[in-house]
Gaussian input, Z-matrix of N, CA and C with variables (Angstrom, degrees):
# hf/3-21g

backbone

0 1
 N
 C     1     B1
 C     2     B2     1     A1
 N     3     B3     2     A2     1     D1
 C     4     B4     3     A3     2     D2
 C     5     B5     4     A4     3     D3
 N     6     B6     5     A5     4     D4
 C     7     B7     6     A6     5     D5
 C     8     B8     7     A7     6     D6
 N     9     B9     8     A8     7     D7
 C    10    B10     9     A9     8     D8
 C    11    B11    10    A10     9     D9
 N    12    B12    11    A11    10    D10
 C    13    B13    12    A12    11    D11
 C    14    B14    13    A13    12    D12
 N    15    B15    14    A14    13    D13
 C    16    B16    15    A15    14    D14
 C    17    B17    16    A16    15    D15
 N    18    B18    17    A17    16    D16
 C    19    B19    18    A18    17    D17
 C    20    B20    19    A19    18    D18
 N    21    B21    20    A20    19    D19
 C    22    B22    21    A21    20    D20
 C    23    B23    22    A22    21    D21
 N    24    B24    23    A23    22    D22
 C    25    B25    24    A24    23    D23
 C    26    B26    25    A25    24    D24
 N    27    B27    26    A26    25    D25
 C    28    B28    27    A27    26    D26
 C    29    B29    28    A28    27    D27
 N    30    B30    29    A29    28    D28
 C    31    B31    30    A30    29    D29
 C    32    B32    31    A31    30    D30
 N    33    B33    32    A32    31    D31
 C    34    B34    33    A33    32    D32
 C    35    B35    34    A34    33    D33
 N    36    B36    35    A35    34    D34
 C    37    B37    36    A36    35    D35
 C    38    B38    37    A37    36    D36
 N    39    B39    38    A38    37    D37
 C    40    B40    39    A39    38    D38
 C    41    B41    40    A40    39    D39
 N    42    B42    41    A41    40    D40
 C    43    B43    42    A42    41    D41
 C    44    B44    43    A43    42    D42
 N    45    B45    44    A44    43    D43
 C    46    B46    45    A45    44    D44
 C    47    B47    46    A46    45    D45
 N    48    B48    47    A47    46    D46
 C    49    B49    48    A48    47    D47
 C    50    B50    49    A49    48    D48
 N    51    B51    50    A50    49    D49
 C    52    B52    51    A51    50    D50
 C    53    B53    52    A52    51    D51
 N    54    B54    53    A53    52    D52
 C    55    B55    54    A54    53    D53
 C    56    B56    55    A55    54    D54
 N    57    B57    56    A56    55    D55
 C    58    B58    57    A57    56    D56
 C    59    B59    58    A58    57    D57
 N    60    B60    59    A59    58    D58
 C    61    B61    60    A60    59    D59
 C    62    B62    61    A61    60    D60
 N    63    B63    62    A62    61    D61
 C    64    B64    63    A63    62    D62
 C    65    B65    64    A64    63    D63
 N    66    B66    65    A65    64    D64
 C    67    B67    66    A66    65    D65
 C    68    B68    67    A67    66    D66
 N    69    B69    68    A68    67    D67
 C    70    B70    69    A69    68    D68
 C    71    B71    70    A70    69    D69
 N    72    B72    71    A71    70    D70
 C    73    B73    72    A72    71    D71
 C    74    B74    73    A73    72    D72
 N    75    B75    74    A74    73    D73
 C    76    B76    75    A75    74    D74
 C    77    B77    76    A76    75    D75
 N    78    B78    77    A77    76    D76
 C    79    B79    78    A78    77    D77
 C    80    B80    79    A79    78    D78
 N    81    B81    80    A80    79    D79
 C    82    B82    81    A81    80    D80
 C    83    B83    82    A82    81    D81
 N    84    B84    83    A83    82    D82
 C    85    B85    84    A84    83    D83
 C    86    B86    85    A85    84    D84
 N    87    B87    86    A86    85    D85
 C    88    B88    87    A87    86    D86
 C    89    B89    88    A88    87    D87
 N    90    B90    89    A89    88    D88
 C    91    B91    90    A90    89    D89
 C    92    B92    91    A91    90    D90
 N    93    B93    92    A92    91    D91
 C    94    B94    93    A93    92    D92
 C    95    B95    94    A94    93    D93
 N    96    B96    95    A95    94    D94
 C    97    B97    96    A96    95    D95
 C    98    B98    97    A97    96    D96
 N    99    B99    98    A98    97    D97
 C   100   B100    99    A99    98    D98
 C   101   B101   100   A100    99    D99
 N   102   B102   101   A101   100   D100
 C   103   B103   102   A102   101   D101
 C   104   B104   103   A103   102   D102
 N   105   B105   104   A104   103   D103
 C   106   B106   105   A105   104   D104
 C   107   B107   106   A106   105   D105
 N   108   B108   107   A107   106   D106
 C   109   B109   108   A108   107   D107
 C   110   B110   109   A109   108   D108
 N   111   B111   110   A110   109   D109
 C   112   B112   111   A111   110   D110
 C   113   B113   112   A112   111   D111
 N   114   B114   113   A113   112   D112
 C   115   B115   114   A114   113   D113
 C   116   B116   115   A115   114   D114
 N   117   B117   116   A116   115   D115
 C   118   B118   117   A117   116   D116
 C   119   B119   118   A118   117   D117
 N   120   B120   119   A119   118   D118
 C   121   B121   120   A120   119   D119
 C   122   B122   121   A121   120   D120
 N   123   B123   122   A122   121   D121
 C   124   B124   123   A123   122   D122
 C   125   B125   124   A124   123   D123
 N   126   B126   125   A125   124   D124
 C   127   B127   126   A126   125   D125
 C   128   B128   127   A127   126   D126
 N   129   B129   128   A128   127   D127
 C   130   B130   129   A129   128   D128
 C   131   B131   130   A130   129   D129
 N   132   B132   131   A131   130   D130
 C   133   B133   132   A132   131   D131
 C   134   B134   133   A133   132   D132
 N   135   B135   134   A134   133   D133
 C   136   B136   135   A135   134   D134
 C   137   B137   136   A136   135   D135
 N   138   B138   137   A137   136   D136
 C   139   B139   138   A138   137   D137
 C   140   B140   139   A139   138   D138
 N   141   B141   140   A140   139   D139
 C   142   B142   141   A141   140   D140
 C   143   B143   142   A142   141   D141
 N   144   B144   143   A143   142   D142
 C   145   B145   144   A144   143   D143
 C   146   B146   145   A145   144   D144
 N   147   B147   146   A146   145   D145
 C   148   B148   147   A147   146   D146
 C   149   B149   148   A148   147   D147
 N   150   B150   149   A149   148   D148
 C   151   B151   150   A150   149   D149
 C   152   B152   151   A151   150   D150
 N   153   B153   152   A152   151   D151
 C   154   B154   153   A153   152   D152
 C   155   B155   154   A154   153   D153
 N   156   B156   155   A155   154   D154
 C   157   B157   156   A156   155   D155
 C   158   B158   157   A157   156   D156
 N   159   B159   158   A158   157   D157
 C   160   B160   159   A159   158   D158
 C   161   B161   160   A160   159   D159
 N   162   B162   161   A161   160   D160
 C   163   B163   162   A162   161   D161
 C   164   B164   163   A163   162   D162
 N   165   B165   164   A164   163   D163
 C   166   B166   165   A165   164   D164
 C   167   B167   166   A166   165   D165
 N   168   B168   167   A167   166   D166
 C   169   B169   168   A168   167   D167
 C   170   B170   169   A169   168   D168
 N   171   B171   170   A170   169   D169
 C   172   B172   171   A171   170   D170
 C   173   B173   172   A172   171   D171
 N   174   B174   173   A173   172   D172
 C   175   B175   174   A174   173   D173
 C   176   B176   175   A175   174   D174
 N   177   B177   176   A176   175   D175
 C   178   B178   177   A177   176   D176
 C   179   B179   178   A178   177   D177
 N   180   B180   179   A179   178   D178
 C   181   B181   180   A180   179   D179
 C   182   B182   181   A181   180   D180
 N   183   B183   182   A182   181   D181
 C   184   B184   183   A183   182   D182
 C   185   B185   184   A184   183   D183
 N   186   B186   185   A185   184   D184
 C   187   B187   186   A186   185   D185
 C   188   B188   187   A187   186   D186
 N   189   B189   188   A188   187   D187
 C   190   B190   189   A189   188   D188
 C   191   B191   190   A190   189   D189
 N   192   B192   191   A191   190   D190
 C   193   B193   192   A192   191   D191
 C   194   B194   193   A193   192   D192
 N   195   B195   194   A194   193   D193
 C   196   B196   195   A195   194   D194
 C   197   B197   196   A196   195   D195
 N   198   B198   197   A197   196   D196
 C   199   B199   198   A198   197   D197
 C   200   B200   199   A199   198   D198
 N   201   B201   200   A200   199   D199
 C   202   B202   201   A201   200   D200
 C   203   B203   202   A202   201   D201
 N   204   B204   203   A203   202   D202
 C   205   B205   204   A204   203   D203
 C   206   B206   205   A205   204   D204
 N   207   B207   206   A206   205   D205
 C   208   B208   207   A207   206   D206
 C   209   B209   208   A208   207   D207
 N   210   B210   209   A209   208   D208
 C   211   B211   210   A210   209   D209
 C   212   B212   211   A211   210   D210
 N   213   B213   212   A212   211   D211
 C   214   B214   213   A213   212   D212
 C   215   B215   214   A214   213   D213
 N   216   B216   215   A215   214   D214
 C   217   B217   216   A216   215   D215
 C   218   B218   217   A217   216   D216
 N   219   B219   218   A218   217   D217
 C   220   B220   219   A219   218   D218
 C   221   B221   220   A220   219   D219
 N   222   B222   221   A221   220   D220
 C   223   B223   222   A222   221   D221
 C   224   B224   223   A223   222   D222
 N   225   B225   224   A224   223   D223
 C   226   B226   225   A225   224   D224
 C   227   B227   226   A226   225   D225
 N   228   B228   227   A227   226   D226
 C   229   B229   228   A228   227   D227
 C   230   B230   229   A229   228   D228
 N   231   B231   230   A230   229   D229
 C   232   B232   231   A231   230   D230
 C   233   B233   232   A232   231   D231
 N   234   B234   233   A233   232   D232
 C   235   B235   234   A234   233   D233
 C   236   B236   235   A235   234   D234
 N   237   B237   236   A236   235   D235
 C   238   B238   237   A237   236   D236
 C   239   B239   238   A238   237   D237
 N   240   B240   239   A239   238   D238
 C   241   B241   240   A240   239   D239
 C   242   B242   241   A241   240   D240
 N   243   B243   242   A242   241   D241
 C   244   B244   243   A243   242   D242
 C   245   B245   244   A244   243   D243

   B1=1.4532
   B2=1.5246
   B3=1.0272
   B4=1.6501
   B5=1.2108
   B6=0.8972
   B7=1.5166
   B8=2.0051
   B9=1.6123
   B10=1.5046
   B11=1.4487
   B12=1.5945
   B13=1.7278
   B14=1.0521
   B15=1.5914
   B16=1.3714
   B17=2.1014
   B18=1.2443
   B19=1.6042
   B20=2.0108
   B21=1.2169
   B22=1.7993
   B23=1.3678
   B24=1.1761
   B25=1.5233
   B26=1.3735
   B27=1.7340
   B28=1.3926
   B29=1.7034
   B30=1.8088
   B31=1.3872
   B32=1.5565
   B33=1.4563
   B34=1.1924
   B35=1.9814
   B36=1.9375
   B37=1.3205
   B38=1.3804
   B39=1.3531
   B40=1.5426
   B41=2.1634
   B42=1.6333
   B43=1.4344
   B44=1.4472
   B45=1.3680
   B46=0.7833
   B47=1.4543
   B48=1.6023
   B49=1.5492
   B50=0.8532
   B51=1.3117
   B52=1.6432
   B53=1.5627
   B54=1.6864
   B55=1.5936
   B56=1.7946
   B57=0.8964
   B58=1.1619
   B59=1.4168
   B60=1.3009
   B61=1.7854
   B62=1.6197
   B63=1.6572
   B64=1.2333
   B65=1.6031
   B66=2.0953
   B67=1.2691
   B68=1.9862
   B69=1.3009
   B70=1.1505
   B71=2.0239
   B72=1.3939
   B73=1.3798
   B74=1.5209
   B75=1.6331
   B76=1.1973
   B77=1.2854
   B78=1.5643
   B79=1.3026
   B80=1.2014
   B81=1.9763
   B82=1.7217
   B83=1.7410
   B84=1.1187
   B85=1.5372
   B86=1.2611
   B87=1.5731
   B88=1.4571
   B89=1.7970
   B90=0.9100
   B91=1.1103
   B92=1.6819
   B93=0.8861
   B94=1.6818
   B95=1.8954
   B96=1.1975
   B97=0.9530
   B98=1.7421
   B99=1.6774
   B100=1.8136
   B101=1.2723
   B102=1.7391
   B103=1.7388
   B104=1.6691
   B105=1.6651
   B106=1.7767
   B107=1.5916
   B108=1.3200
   B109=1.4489
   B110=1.8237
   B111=1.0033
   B112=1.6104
   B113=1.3463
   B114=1.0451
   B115=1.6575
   B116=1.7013
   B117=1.3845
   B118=1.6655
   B119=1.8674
   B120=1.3518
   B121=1.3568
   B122=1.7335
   B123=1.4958
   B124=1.5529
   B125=1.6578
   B126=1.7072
   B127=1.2754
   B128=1.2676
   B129=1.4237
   B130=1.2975
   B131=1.4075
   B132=1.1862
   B133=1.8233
   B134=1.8345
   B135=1.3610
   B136=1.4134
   B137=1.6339
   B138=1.1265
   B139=1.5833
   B140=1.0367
   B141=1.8448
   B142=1.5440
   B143=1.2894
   B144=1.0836
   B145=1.7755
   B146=1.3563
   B147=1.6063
   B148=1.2201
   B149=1.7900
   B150=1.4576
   B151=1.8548
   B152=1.8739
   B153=1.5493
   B154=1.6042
   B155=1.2660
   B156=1.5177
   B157=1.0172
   B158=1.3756
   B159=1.4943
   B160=1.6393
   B161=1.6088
   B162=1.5588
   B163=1.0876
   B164=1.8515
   B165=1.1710
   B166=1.6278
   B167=1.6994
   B168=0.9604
   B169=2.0652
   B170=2.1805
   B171=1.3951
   B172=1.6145
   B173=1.1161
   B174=1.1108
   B175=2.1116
   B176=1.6340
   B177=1.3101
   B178=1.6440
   B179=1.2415
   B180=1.4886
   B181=2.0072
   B182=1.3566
   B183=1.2432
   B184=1.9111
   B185=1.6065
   B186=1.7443
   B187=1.0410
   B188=2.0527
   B189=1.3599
   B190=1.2063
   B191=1.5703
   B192=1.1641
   B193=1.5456
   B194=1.3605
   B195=1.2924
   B196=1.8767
   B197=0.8867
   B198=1.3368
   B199=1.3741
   B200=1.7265
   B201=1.5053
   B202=1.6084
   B203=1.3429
   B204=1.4466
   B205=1.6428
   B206=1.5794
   B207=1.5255
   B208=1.5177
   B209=1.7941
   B210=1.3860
   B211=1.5778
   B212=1.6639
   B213=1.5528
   B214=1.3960
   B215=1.7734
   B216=1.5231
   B217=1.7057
   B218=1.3993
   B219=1.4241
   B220=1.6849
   B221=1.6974
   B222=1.4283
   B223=1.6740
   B224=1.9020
   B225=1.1457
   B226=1.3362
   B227=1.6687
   B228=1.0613
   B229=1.2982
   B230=1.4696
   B231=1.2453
   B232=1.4263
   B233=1.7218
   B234=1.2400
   B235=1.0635
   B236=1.8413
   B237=1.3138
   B238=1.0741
   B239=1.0656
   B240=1.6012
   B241=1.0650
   B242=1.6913
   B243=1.1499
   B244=1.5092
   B245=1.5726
   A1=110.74
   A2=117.25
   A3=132.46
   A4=102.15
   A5=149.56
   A6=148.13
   A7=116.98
   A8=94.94
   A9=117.81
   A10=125.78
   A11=98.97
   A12=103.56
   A13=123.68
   A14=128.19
   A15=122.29
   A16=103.32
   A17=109.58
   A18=116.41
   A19=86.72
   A20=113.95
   A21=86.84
   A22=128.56
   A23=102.17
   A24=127.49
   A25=126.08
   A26=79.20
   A27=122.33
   A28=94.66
   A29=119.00
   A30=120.58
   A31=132.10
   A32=108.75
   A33=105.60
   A34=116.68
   A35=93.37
   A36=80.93
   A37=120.87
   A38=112.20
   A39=129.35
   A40=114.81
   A41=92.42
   A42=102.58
   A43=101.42
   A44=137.61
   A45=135.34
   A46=94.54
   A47=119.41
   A48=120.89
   A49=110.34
   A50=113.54
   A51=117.47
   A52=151.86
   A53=78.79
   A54=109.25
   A55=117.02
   A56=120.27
   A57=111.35
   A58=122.99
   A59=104.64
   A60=118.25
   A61=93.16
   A62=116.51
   A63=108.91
   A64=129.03
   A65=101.41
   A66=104.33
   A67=85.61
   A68=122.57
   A69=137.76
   A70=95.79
   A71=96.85
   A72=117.32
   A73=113.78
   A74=112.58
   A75=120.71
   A76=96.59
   A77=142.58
   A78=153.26
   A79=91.50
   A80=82.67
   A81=115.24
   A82=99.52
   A83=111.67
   A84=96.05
   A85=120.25
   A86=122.02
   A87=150.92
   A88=105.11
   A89=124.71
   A90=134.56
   A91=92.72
   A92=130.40
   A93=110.51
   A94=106.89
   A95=114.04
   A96=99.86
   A97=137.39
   A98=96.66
   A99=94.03
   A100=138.44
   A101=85.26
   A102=103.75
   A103=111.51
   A104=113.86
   A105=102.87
   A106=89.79
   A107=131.55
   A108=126.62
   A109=106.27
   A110=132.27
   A111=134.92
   A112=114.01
   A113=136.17
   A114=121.11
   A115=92.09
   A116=122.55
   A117=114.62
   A118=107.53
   A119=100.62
   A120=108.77
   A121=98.41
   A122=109.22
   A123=113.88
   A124=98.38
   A125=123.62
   A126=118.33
   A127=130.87
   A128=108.39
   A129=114.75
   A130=109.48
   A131=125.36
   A132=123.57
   A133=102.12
   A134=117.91
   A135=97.16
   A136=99.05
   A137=130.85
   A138=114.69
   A139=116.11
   A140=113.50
   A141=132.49
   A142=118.47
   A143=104.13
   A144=116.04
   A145=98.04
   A146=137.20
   A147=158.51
   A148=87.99
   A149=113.97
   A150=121.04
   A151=91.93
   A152=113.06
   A153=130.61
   A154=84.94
   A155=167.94
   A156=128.33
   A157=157.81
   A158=99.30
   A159=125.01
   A160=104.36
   A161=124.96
   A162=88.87
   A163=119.78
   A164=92.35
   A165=97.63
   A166=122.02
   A167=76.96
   A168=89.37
   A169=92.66
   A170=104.84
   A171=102.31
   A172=103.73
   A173=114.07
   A174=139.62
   A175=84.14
   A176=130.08
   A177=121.65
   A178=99.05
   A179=97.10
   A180=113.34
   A181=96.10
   A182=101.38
   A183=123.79
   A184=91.25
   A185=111.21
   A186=128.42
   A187=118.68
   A188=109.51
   A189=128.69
   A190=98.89
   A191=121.32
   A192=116.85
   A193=112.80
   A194=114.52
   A195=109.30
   A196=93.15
   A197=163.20
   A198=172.30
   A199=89.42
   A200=108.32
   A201=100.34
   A202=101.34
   A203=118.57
   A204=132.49
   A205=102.63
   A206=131.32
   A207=130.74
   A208=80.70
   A209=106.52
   A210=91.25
   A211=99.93
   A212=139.06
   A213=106.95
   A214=97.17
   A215=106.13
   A216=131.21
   A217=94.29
   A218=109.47
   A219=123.79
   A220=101.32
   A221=95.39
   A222=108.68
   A223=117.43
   A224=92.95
   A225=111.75
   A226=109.55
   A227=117.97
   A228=127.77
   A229=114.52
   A230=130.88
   A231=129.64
   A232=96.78
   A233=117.16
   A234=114.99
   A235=122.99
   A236=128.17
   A237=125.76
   A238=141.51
   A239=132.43
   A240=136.49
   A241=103.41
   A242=124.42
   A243=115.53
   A244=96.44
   D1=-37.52
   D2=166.83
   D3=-53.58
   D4=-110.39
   D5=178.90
   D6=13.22
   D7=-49.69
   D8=-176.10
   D9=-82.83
   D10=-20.17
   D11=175.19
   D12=-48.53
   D13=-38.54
   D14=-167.85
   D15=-82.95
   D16=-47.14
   D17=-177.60
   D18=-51.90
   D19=-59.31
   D20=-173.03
   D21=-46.27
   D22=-39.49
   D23=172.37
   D24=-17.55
   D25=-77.02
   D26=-170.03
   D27=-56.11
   D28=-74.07
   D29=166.59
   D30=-19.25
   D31=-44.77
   D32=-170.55
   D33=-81.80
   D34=-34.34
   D35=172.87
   D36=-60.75
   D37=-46.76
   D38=174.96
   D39=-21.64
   D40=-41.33
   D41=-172.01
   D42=-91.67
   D43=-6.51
   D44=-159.22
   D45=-105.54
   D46=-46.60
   D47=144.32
   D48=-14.50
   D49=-94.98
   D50=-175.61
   D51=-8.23
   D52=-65.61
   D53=160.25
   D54=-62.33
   D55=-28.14
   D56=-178.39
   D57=-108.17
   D58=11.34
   D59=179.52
   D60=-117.01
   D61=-26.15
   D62=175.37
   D63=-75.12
   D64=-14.84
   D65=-157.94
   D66=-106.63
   D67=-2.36
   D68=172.25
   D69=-62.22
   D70=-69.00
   D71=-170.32
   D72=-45.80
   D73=-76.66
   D74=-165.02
   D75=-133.70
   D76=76.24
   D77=161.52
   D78=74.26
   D79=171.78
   D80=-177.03
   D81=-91.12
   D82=-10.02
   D83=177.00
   D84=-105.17
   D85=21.79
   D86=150.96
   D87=-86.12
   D88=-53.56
   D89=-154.64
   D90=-100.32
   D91=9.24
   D92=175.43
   D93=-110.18
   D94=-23.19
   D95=165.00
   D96=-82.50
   D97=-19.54
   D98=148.33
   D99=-33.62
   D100=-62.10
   D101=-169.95
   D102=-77.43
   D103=-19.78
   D104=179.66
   D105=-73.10
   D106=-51.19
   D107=-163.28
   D108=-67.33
   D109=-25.23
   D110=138.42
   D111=-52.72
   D112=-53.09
   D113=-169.99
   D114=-70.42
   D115=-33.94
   D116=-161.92
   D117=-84.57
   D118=-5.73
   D119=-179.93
   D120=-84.97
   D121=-49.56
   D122=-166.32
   D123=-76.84
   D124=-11.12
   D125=151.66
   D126=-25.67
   D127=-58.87
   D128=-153.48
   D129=-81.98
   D130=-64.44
   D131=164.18
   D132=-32.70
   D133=-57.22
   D134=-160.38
   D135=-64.59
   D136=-25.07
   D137=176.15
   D138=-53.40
   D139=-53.01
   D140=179.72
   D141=-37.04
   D142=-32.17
   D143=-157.24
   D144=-109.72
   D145=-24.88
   D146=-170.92
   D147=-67.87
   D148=-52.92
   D149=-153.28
   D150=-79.76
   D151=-22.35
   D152=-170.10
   D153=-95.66
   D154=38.38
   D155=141.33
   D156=41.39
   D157=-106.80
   D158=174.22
   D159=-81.22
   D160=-18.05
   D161=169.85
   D162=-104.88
   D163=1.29
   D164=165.81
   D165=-120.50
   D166=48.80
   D167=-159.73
   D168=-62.55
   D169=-41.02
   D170=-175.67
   D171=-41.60
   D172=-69.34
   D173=-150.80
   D174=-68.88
   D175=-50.81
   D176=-174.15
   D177=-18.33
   D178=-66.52
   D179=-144.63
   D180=-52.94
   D181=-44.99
   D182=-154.76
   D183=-48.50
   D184=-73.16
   D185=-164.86
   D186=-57.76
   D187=-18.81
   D188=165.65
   D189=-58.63
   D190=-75.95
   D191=-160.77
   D192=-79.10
   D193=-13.66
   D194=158.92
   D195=-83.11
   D196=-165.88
   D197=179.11
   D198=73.08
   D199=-68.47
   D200=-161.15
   D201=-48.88
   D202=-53.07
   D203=-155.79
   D204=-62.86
   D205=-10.80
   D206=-161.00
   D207=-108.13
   D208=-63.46
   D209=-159.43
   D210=-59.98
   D211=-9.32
   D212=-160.37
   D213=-89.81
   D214=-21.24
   D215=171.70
   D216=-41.89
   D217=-63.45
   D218=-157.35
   D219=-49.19
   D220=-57.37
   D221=-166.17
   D222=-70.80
   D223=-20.51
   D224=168.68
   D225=-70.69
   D226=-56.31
   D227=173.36
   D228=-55.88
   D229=-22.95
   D230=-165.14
   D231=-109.04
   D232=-32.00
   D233=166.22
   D234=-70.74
   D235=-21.02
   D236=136.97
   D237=-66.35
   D238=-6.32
   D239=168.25
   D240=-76.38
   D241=-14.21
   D242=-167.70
   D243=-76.74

């Protein structure tokens, strides 16, 4: 699983790109399902690394305040779609 952390990573921001150049483009209800399937990609390492601790204690913090800043994006976005 170590080996794979960074390629998820990499994927999820990528979709999270996506989503938000897509919901730029042609709505937020195009673009929100990029970015939940990006935040659920960047899920999985931050758990990984969540059970690793001490040895990823930097990236924790890091990954704490991106995470907050995507889901409040996310919810923001769904609330404009109404």
């Amino acid at each position: 699983m170590k080996k794979y952390i960074r390629e998820i990573e990499t994927a999820g921001m990528v979709l999270l790109a996506i989503g938000v150049i897509v919901a730029l483009i042609w709505g937020y209800g195009y673009g929100a399902w990029p970015c939940g399937m990006g935040l659920a990609l960047l899920l999985i390492p931050f758990l990984y690394k969540a059970f690793h601790w001490k040895e990823y204690e930097r990236e924790n913090k890091r990954y704490i305040v991106i995470l907050l800043i995507c889901i409040l994006l996310l919810f923001l976005q769904m609330l404009r779609m109404r």
